[in-house]
N, C-alpha and C positions, 0 to 999 in steps of 0.2 A: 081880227088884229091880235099880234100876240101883245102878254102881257109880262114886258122885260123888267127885270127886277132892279129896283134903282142901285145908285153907285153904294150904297150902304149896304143893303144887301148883299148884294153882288162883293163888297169887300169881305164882308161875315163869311161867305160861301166860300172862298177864298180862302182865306184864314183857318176854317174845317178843314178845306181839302189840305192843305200843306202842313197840318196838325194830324192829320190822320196815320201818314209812315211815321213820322217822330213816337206817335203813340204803340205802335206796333213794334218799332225797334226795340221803345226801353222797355216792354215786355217779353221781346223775344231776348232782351241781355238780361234780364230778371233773373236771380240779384246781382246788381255786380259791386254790391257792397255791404256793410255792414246790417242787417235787422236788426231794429230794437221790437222788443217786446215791453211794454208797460204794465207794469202789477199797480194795480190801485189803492194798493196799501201797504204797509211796510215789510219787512225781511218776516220768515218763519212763520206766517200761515199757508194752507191748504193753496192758494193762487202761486202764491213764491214758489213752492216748491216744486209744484206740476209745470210752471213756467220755465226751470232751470230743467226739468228732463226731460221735457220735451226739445227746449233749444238745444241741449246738446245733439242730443240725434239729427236733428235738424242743420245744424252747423256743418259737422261732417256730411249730411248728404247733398248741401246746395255747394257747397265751399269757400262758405262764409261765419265770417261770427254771428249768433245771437246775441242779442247783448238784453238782459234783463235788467228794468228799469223801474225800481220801484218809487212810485208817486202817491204817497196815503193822504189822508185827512177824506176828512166831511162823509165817511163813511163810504170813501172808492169816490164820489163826485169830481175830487180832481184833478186824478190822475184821467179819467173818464170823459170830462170836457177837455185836458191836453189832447188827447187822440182825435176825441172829433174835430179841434180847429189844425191838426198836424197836415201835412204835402201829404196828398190822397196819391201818394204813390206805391205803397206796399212793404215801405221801409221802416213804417210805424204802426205796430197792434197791439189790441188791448185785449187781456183777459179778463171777461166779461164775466161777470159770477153772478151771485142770486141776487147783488142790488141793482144790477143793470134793469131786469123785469119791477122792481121796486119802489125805486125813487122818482119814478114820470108819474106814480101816481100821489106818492107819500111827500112830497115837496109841493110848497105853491109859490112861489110857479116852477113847474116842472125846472130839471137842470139840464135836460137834452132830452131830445128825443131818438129814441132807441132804433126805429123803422129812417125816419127821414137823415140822423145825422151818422149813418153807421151803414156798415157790409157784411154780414154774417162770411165768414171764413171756414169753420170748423168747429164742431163741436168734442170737449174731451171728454166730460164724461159727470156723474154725477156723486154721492159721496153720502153715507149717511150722516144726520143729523145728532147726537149722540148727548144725552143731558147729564152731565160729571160733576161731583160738587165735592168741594173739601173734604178730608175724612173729619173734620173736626164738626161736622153740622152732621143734627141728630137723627140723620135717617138712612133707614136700608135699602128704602124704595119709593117709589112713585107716591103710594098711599101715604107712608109715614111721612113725608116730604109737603102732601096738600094740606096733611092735619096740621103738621107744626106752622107751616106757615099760615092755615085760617085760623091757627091759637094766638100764631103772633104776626097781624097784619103789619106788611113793612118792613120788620125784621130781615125777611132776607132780602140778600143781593144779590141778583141776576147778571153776569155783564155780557158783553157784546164785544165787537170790535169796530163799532162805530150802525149808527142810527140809519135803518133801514136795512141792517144784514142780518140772515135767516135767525141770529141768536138774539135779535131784536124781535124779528117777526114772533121768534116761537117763544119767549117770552109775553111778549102780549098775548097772543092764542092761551098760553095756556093759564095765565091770569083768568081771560075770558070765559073758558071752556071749563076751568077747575074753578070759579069765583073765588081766587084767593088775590093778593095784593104784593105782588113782587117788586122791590126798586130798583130798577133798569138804570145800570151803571155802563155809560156808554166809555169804549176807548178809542183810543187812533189808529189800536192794533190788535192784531191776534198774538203778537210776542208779549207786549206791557199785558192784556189778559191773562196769558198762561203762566208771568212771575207772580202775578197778584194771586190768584186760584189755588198756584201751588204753598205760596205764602201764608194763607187764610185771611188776606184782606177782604176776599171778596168770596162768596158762598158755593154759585154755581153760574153755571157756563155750557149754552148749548152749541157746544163743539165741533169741525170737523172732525170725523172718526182719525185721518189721515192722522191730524195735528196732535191728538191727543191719547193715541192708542201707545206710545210706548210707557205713559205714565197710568194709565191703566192697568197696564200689564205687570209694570213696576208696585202696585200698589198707593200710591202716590195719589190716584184721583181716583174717586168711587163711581161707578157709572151705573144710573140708577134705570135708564130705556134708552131705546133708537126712536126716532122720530119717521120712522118707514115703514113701509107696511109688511115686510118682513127680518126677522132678526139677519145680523151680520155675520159670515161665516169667521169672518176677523175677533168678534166676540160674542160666539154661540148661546153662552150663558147669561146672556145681557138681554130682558125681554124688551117690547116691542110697544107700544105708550097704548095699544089698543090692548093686549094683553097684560099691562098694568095698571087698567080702567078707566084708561082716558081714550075713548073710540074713537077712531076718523084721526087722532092728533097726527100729524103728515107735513115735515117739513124736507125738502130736497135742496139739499146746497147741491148748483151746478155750477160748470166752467167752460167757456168757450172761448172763443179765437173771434174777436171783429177786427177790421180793417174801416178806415175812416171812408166818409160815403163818396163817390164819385173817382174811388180806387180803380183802374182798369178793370174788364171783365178777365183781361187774360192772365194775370197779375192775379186776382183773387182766381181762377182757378189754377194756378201754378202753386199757390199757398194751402189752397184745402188738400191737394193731392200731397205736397209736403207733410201736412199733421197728418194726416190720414196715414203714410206713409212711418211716422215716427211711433203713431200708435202704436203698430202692428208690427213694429221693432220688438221682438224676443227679451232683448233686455231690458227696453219701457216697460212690454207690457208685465213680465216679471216684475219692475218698479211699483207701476202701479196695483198689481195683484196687493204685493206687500203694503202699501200705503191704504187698501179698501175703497181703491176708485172702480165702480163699474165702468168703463168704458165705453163710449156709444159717439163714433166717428163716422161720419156718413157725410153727405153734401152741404151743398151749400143753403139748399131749400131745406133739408130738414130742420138746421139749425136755424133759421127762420121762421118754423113753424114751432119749433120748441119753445121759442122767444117769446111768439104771440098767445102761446096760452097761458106761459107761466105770467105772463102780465096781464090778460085778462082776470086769471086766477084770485090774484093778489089783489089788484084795484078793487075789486069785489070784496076781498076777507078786509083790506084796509078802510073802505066806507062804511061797511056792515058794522064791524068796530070800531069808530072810529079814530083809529089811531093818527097820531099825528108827530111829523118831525119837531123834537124840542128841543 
């Protein structure tokens, strides 16, 4: 006897099949409108800026606007949950950076989850980590920087741009690894940071390279290592936290391209071939040369495996020390 599927069923099946061209059209007309891009924090950090040069390239080759949309607070969480509850249609992504791998482990209860509520897109690229501190704070270097601050526990201020991003992390890390006692002054930005730093309200600041190299260069901020395991060809004479005797210290701010989860397959691969695409544009990649982004555009699976280890990575270094969102 067969086994006919009831009227419910049978309406479900129904329902696929006459959803199925619909879903293949509006991929085959992908875009026929506007893109937003979401920065999860405010104007003039390292995310804003790779966000606008990329969309431009990108504008011009689909023939549409990008529109970047910056959504900060709670350290990127929520501009971050806007994209995962946004129409999983391809007209809304997020540039995912180092709290995206982060915050699933550093919040209780997590604020999304990264694998279930998300699409890996594109990955752009990564950026070193770069520790600058006022010229008015009393040290030339790495060394002189752990003595002053285990002479004066607390004295200094470390800021971030908000609680769970790499200048958080590598604040704590190096609290931990150098036992000294830093006070981790959190912002809502990478802008309100670099007036306060330039200002002397606040001490030091571990930086994207990108964000902070023209004041570097200016004199203006003192940079005292990179957080990578090799120097920057951006700032040659700037050593390396293992070569200013802090071994293993390794922090990698990244940025990537997600799309919200249950985006079309054809959709998300019409977008990775786009970034992929704007990369490899002469004049991006000239941009980002100049800015100290290494670049690393590949599929859609790599940036997925990127994701999963920078997060196993982390939940690890954030248990072991206990860090916790305050």
């Amino acid at each position: 006897m067969l086994n006919l599927p009831s009227a419910a069923a049978g309406r479900a099946l129904l329902a696929l099949a006459a959803a199925l061209p619909c879903a293949a059209s509006a991929a085959a007309d992908f875009p026929s409108r506007p893109i937003t891009v979401v920065v999860p924090f405010p104007t003039g950090g390292t995310p804003d800026i790779l966000a606008r040069v990329l969309g431009e390239s990108i504008g011009r080759s689909v023939g549409q606007t990008v529109v970047v949309e910056n959504r900060g607070g709670a350290g990127g969480n929520i501009g971050t949950q806007a994209v995962a509850r946004a129409e999983p249609d391809g007209y809304t992504l997020l540039v995912c950076a180092f709290h995206c791998a982060v915050a699933p482990a550093l919040y209780k209860p997590a604020p999304y989850d990264i694998v279930r509520d998300f699409e890996p897109v594109a990955m752009i690229g990564t950026v070193p980590s770069v520790l600058v501190v006022n010229p008015k704070v009393p040290a030339k270097n790495v060394a002189e920087l752990i003595a002053y601050a285990k002479a004066n526990p607390g004295k200094l201020n470390s800021a971030s741009s908000g609680i769970g991003t790499s200048a958080h992390m590598a604040t704590e890390l190096l609290n931990n690894q150098a036992g000294i006692k830093l006070t981790h002054i959190p912002y809502k930005g990478a802008g309100q940071v670099a007036a306060d730093l330039l200002g002397g309200q606040v001490d030091m600041y571990f930086d994207n390279l990108p964000a902070s190299l023209a004041s570097i260069r200016a004199g203006k901020l003192r940079a005292l290592a990179v957080a990578s395991a090799r120097r920057s060809p951006s700032i040659p004479d700037v050593p390396t936290f293992t070569e200013a005797g802090v071994p293993g210290f390794l922090i990698t701010p990244w940025f990537g391209i997600m799309a919200p989860a249950r985006t079309p397959q054809p959709v998300l691969d019409r977008l990775n071939r786009e970034f992929v695409k704007a990369l490899a544009d002469p004049a991006v990649a000239d941009k980002m040369k100049q800015l100290g982004v290494e670049t690393a555009a590949g599929s859609r699976e790599d940036l997925a495996g990127f994701i999963a280890g920078e997060s196993r990575k982390w939940k690890t270094v954030i248990d072991t020390n206990h860090i916790q969102a305050q």
